[in-house]
C-alpha positions as semicolon CSV with decimal commas, in nm:
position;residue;x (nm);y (nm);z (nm)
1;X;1,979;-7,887;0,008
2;X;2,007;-7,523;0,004
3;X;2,083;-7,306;0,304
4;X;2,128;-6,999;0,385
5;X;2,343;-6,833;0,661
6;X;2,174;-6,447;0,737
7;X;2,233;-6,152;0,956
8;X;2,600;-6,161;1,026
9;X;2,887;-6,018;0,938
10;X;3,081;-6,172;0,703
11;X;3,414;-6,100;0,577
12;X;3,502;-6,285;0,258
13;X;3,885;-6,234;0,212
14;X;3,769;-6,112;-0,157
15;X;3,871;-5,745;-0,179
16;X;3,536;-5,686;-0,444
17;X;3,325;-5,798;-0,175
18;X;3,484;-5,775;0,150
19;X;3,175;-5,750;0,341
20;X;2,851;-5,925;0,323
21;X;2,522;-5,979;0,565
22;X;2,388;-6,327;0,419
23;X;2,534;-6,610;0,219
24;X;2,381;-6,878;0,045
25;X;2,506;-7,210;-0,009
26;X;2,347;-7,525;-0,207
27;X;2,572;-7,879;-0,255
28;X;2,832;-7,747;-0,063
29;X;2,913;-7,458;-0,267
30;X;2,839;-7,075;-0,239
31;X;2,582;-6,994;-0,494
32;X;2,538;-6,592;-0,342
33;X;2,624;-6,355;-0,132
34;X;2,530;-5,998;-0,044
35;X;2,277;-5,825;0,203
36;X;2,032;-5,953;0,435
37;X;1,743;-5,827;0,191
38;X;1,850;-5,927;-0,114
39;X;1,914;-6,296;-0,024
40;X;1,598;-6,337;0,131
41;X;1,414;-6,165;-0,184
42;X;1,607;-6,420;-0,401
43;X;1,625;-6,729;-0,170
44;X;1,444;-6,730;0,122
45;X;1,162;-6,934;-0,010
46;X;1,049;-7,295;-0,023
47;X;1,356;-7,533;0,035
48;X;1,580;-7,319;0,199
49;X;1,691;-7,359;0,559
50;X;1,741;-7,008;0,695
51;X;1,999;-7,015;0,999
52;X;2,084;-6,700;1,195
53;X;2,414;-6,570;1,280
54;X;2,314;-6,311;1,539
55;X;2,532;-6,047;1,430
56;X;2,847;-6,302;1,478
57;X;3,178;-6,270;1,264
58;X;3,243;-6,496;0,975
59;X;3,521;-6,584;0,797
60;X;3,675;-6,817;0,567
61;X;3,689;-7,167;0,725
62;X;4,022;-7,175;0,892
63;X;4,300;-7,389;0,706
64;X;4,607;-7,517;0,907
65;X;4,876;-7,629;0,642
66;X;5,122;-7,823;0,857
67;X;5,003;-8,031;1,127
68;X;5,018;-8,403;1,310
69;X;4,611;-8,458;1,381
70;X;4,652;-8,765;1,482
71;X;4,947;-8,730;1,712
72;X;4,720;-8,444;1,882
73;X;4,464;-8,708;1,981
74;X;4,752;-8,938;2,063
75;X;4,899;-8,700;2,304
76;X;4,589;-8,650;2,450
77;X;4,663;-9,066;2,585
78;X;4,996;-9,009;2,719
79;X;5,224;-8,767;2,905
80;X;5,150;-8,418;2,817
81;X;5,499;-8,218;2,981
82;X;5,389;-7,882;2,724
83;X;5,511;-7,592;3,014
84;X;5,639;-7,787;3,251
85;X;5,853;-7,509;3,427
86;X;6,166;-7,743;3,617
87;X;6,343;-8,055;3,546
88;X;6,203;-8,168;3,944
89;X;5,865;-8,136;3,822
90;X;5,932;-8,334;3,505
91;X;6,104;-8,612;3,706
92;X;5,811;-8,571;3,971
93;X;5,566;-8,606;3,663
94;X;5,755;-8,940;3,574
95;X;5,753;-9,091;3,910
96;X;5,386;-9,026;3,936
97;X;5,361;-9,194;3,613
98;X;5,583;-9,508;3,632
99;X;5,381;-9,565;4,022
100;X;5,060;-9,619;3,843
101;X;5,141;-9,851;3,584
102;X;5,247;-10,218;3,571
103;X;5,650;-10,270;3,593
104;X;5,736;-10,313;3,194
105;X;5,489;-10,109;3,064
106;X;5,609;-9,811;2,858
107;X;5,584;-9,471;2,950
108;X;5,466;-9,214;2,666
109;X;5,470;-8,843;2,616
110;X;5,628;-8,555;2,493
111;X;5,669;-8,176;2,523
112;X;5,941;-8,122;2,766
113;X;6,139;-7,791;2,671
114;X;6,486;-7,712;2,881
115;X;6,466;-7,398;2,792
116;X;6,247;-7,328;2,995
117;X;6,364;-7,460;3,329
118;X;6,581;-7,205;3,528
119;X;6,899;-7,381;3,504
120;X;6,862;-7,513;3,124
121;X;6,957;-7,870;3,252
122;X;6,789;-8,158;3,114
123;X;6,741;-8,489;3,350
124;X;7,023;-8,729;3,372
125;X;7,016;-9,112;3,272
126;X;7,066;-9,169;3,613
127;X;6,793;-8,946;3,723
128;X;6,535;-9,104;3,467
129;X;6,599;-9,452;3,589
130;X;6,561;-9,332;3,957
131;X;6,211;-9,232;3,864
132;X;6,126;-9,526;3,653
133;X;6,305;-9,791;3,742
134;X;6,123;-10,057;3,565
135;X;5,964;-9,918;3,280
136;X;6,067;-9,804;2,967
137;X;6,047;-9,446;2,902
138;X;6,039;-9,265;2,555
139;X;5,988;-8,891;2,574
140;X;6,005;-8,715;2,238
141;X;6,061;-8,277;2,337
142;X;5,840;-8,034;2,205
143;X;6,033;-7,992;1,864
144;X;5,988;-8,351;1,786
145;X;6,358;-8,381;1,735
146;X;6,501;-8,494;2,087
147;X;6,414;-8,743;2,359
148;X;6,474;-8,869;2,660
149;X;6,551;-9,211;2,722
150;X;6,626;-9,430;3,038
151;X;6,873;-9,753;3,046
152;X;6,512;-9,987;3,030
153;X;6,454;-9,828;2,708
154;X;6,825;-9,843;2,548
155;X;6,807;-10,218;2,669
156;X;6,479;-10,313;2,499
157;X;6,656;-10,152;2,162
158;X;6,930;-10,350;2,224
159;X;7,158;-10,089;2,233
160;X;7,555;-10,150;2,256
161;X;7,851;-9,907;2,211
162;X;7,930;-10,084;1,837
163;X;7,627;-10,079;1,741
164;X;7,529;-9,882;1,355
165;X;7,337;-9,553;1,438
166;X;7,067;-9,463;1,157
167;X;7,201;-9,209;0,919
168;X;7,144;-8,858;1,102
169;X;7,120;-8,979;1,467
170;X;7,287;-8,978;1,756
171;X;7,306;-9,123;2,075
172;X;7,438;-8,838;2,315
173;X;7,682;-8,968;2,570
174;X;7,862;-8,784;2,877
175;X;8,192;-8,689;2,868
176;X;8,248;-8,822;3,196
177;X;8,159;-9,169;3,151
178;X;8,105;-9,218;2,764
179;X;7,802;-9,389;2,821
180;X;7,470;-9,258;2,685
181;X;7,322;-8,978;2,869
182;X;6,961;-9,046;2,802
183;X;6,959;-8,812;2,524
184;X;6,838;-8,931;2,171
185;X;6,876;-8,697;1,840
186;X;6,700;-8,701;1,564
187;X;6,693;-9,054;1,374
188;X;6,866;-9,205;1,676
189;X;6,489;-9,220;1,791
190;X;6,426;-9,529;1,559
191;X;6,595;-9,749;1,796
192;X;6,358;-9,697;2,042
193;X;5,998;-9,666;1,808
194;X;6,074;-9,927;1,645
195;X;6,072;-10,171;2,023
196;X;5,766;-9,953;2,111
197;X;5,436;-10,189;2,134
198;X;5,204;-10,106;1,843
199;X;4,860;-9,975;1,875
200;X;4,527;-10,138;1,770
201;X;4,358;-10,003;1,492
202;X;4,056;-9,894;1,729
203;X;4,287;-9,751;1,933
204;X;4,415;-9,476;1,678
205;X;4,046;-9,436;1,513
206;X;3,991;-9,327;1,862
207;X;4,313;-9,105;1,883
208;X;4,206;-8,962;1,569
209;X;3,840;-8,876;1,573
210;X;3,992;-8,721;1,907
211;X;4,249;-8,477;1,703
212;X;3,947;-8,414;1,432
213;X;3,702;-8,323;1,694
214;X;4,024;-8,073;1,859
215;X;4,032;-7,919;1,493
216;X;3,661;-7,868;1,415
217;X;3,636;-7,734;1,773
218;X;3,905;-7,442;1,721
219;X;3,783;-7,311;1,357
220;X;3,922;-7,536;1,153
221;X;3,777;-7,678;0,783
222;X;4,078;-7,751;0,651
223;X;4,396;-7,951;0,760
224;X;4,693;-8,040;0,566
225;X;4,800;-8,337;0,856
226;X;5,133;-8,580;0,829
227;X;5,012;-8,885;0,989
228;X;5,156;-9,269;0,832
229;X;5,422;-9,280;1,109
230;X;5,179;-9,231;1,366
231;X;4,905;-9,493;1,183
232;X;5,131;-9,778;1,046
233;X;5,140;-9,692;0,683
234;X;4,983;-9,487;0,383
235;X;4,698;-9,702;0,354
236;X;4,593;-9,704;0,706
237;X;4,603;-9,367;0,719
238;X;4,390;-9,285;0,399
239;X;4,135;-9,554;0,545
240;X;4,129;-9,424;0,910
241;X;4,034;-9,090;0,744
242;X;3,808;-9,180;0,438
243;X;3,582;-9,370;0,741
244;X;3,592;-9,083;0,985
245;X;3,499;-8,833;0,719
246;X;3,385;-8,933;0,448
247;X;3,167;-9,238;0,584
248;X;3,117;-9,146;0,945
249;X;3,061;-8,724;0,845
250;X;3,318;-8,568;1,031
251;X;3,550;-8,292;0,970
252;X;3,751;-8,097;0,867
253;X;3,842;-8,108;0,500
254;X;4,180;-8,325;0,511
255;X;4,490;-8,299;0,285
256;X;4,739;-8,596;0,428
257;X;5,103;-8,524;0,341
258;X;5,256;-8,908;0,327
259;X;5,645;-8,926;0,431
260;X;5,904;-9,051;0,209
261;X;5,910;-9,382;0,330
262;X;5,592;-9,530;0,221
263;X;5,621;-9,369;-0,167
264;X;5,633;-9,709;-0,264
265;X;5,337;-9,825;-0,015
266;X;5,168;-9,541;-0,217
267;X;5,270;-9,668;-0,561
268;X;5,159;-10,034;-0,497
269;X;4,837;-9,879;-0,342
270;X;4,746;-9,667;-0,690
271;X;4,765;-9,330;-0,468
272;X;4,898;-9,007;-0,598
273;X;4,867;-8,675;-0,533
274;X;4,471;-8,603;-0,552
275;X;4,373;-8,946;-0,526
276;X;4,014;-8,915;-0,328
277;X;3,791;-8,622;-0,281
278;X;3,743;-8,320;-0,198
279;X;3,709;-8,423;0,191
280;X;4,029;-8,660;0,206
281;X;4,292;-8,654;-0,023
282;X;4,649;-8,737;-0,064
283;X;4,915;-8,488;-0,057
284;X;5,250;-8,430;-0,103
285;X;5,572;-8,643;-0,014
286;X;5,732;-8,506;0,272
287;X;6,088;-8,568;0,429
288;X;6,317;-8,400;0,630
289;X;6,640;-8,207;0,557
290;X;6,778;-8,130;0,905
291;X;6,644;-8,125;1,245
292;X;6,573;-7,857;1,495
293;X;6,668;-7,547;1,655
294;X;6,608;-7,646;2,004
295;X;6,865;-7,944;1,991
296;X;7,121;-7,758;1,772
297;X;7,058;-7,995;1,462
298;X;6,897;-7,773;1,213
299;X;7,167;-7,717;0,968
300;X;7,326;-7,338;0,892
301;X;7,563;-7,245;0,655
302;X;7,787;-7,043;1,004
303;X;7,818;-7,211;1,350
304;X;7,600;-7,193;1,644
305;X;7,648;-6,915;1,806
306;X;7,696;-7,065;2,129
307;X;7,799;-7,347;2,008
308;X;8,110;-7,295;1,811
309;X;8,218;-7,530;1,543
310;X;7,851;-7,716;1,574
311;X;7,656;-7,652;1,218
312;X;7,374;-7,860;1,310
313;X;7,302;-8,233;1,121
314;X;7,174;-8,314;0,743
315;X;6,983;-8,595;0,748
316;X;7,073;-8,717;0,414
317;X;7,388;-8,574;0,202
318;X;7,301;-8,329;-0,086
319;X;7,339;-8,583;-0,375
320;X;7,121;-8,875;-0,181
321;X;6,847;-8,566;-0,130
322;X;6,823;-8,499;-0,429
323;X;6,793;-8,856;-0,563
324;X;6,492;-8,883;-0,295
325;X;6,341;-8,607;-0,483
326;X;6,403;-8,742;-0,845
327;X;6,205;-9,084;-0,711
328;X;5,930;-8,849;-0,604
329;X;5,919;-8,703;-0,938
330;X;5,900;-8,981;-1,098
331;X;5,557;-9,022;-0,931
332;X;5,481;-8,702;-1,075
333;X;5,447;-8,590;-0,697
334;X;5,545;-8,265;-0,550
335;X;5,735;-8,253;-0,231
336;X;5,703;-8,110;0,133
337;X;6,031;-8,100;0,309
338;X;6,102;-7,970;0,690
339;X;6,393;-7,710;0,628
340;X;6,472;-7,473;0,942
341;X;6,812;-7,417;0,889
342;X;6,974;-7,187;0,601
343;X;7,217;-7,466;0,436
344;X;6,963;-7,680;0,435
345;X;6,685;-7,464;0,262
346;X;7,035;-7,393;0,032
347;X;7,052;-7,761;-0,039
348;X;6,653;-7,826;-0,058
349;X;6,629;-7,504;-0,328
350;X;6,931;-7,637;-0,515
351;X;6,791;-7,958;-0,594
352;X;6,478;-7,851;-0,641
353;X;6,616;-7,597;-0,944
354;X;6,741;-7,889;-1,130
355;X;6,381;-8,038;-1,140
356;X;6,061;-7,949;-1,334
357;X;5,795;-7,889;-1,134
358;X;5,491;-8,074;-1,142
359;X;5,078;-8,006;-1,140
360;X;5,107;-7,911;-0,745
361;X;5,301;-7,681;-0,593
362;X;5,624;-7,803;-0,383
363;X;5,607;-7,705;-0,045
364;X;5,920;-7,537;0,243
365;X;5,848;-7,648;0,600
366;X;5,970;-7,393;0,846
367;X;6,193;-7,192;0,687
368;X;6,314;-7,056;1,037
369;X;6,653;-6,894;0,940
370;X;6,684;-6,713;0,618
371;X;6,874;-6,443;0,419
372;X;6,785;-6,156;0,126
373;X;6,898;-6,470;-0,105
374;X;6,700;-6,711;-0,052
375;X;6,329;-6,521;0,024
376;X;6,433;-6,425;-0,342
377;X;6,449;-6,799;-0,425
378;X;6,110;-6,861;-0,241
379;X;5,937;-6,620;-0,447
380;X;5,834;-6,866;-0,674
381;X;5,427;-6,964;-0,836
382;X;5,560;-7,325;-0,829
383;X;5,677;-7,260;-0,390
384;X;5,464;-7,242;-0,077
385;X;5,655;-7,195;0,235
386;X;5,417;-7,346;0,547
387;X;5,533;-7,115;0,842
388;X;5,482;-7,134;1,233
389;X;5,414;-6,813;1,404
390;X;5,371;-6,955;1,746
391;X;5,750;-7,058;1,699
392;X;5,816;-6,669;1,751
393;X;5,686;-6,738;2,122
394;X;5,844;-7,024;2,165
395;X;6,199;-6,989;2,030
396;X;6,255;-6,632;2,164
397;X;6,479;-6,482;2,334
398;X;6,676;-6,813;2,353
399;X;6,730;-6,821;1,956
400;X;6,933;-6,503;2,004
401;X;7,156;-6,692;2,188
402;X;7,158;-7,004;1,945
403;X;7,179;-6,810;1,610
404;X;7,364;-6,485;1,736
405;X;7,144;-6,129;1,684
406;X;7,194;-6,064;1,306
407;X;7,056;-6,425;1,186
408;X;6,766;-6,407;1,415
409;X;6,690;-6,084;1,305
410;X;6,613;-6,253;0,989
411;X;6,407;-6,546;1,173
412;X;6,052;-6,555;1,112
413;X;6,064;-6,275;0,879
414;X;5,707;-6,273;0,763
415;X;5,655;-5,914;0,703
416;X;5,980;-6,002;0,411
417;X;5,846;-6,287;0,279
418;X;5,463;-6,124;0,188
419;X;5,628;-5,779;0,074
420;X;5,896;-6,033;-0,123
421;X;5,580;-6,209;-0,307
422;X;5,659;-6,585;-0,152
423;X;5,372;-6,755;-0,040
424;X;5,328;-6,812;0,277
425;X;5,050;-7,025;0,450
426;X;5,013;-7,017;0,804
427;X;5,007;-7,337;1,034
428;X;5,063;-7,480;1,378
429;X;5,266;-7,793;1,346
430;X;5,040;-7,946;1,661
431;X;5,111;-8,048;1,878
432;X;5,437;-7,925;1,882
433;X;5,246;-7,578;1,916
434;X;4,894;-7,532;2,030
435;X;4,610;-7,633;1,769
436;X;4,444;-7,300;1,809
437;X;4,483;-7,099;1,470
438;X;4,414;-6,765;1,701
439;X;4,726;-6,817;1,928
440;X;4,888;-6,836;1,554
441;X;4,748;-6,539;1,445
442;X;4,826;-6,371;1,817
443;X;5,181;-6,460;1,745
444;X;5,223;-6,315;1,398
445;X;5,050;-5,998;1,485
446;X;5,240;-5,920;1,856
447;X;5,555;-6,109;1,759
448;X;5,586;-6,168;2,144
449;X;5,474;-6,442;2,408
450;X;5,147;-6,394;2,573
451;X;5,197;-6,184;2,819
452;X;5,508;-5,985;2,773
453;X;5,541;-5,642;2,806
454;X;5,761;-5,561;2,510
455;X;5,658;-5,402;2,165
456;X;5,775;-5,770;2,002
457;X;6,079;-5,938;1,912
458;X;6,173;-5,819;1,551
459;X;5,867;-5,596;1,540
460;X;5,992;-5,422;1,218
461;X;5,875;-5,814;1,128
462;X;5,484;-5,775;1,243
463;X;5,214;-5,773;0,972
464;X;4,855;-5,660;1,008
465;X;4,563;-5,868;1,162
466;X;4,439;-5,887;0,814
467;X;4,766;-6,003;0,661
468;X;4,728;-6,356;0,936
469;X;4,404;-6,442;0,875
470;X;4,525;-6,444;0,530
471;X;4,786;-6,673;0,554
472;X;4,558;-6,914;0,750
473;X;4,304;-6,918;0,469
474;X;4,407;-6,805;0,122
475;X;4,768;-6,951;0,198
476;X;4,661;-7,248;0,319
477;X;4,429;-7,262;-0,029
478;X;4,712;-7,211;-0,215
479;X;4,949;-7,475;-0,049
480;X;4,746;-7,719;-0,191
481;X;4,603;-7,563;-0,522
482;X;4,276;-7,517;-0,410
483;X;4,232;-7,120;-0,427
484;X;4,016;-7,170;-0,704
485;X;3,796;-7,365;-0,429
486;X;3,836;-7,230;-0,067
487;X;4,035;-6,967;0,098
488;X;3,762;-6,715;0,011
489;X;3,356;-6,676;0,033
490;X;3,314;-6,662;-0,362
491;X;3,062;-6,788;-0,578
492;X;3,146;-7,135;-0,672
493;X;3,380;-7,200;-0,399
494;X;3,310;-7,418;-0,065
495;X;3,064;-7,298;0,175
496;X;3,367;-7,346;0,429
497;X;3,343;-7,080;0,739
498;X;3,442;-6,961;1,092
499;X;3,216;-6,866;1,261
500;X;3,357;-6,614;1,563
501;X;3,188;-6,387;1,869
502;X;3,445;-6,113;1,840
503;X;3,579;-5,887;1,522
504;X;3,974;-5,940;1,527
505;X;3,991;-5,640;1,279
506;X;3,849;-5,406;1,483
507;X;4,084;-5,488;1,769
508;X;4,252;-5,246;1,929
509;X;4,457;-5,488;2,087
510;X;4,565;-5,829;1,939
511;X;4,537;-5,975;2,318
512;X;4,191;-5,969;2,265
513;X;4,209;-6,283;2,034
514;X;4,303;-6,463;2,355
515;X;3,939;-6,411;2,445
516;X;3,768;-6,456;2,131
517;X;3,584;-6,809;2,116
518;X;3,457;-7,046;1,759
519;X;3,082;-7,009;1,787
520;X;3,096;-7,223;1,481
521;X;3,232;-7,459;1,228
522;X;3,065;-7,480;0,898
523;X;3,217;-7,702;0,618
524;X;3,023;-7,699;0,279
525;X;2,706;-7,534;0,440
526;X;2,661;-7,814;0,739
527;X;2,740;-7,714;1,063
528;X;3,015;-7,935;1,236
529;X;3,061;-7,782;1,553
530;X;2,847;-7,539;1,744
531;X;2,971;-7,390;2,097
């Protein structure tokens, strides 16, 4: 089926076409582009479908290349505490929740941020079990990386003082009383997950057509989406996608990175990197090297700032990383590990030298805190760093304070890294940060919270409206090896596109993305959302 898209204005991302009126797209691939006239001299005859854009903006379908899709539509079931302003209204929020529920039943959620409440104080054990005192309560914050716990919850893990803490964890305790505080770190959490009741299969089809329909709806035709721990296992995963998209014909495009856990799940399963199509495929391995900023466990090579003598946790030693990364080699796979802290991108890149690299490209999570060194180290064909920029909203002013002015001058540094040749693809890491590729984009270009008044934090740091769309299309092509494929409006590559009622790059200023709305979302020619 041939169709062709006329009368907009479409912006290719290919600097010897930047700008074209029609485009024309057969078996899911662009077969021409150019002006309205031209096309419709060429094509616009029997057995093409002619569709109108109105004038609208068009641009390379949006790619977001570090994500949790199916923890979005999960969320969307549970406690959402994203910008809840006090710890009284979180605790309110819990009471509300543990009144309408049966006494037992678990309460869910997660985006709680302290660093936002006035005082900085997160809840109490004591508080959380006045709130809910008979159900157990799991609350992972906004980073993904700390969670709040009450004394139901620590009893259904079975928790005692003796007990062995997974490798990177820890259970936070007050000095007063040594007992737990209600404050989980990092792998600490698997005590808890591992007592929390499983979901149905239907149940997380449903959570995940949710989190597809989220994407489609915001611009998106491609994701690259880290899913098994929320969907039991590599193979559920693969199948809970391959029926939503490729049998059931939704979107977008899906690259699933598969944690380190189930590489042998994936071995016994015959899946490598590539195995499916061009709609669902499997991607790289990925695993973490430290934790978070927020909870002062990313690992630096200095100190907190505020909290001397505290470098932050490594969640596996340098020589047992590295042997995780041999075992993925083996497999001939590339890896994708979450690095936010400068030792550990130190240890990640050090390992990584000692290995060949293989067919795909290895990929840097984060990459929050970095130095001259090491965006020198990044600049590699065989690299992709996947960055955040809604982290610049999120994590200042208080990262001054955690990293100390000089080291969060070099936080975020995209302006660096493009000049520096590394490259960078752009992504939200939903729903730790909203799914919305423009509030990325907003963030990259202002460098400041919606809002504020300011000329940015680090705005020697700010790159050009032109420069983020980029990284959320071409960079997101590259991160997978597909800019041969999408990224761009070529000939011969996807008929992927955004379709959008506003022209960020005639701005004049960037607040305006806050208004601009997806008219459409077109993935190989067929339309998969319309406003």
């Amino acid at each position: 089926m041939r169709i062709m898209y006329t009368n907009g204005n479409i912006f290719t991302m290919n600097l010897e076409e930047p700008l074209v009126q029609s485009i024309v797209i057969e078996n899911e691939k662009i077969i021409d582009l150019g002006t309205n006239e031209d096309m419709l001299l060429q094509w616009g005859r029997n057995h093409t479908t002619v569709i109108d854009l109105d004038g609208k903006y068009v641009f390379p379908g949006m790619i977001d290349s570090h994500l949790h899709i199916s923890s979005v539509g999960i969320n969307a079931q549970e406690l959402d505490l994203t910008g809840i302003e006090t710890k009284e209204k979180l605790l309110n929020v819990i009471s509300n929740k543990a009144s309408s529920i049966q006494p037992g039943e678990w309460i869910l959620g997660r985006g709680w941020d302290e660093n936002i409440f006035p005082d900085k104080q997160i809840p109490s054990i004591e508080e959380l079990d006045y709130v809910s005192p008979g159900s157990p309560l799991f609350l992972p914050r906004i980073c993904g990386h700390a969670f709040l716990v009450n004394s139901k919850a620590l009893e259904q893990s079975g928790y005692h003082p003796d007990m062995t803490i997974p490798y990177g964890g820890t259970v936070v305790k007050s000095l007063e009383t040594n007992k737990p505080n209600g404050l989980l770190l990092e792998t600490a959490s698997d005590l808890i997950t591992e007592r929390i009741p499983t979901k149905s299969y239907d149940q997380l089809k449903v959570a995940l057509k949710w989190g597809l329909k989220e994407a489609l709806k915001f611009g998106m035709t491609s994701i690259h989406t880290n899913d098994p721990t929320y969907l039991n296992g590599a193979r559920q995963t693969y199948k809970l996608f391959d029926e939503l998209i490729n049998q059931e014909g939704m979107g977008p495009r899906s690259n699933l990175l598969m944690d380190y856990k189930y590489l042998e799940e994936l071995k016994d399963a015959g899946m490598s990197v590539g195995f499916g199509n061009d709609k669902v495929t499997i991607g790289a391995i990925k695993f973490f090297a430290d934790g978070a900023l927020g909870g002062r466990t990313a690992l630096l090579s200095e100190p907190y700032a505020d909290n001397p003598g505290n470098y932050g946790s490594a969640m596996y030693d340098k020589e047992e990383l590295l042997q995780l990364m041999k075992n993925c080699r083996e497999f001939n796979m590339p890896i994708a590990v979450h690095t936010i802290g400068d030792q550990a991108l130190i240890d990640v890149l050090d390992n990584l030298d000692q290995l060949k690299p293989v067919a795909f490209r290895d990929r840097l999570i984060h990459v929050s805190i970095l130095n001259n060194e090491l965006i020198e180290r990044l600049a590699s064909p065989h690299r992709i760093i996947d960055v955040q920029p809604r982290f610049i909203a999120s994590d200042y002013p208080w990262i001054v304070d955690r990293v100390g002015e000089t080291r969060a001058n070099m936080s975020y540094p995209f302006k660096t890294l493009l000049e520096r040749g590394v490259i960078t693809a752009g992504s939200s890491d939903a729903p730790i940060e909203p799914l919305n590729p423009l509030l990325g984009i907003h963030a990259a270009v202002t460098r400041k919270k919606i809002g504020e008044a300011h000329n940015g934090y680090n705005e020697a740091e700010k790159i050009s409206m032109f420069q983020a769309f980029k990284m959320f299309t071409i960079g997101g092509a590259f991160a997978t090896n597909e800019e041969h494929t999408k990224g761009s409006l070529e000939r011969g590559k996807f008929g992927d596109m955004t379709v959008l009622n506003k022209n960020p790059f005639t701005m004049e200023n960037a607040d305006q993305l806050l208004e601009t709305e997806v008219e459409m979302t077109i993935i190989g020619g067929e339309i998969k959302y319309r406003k």
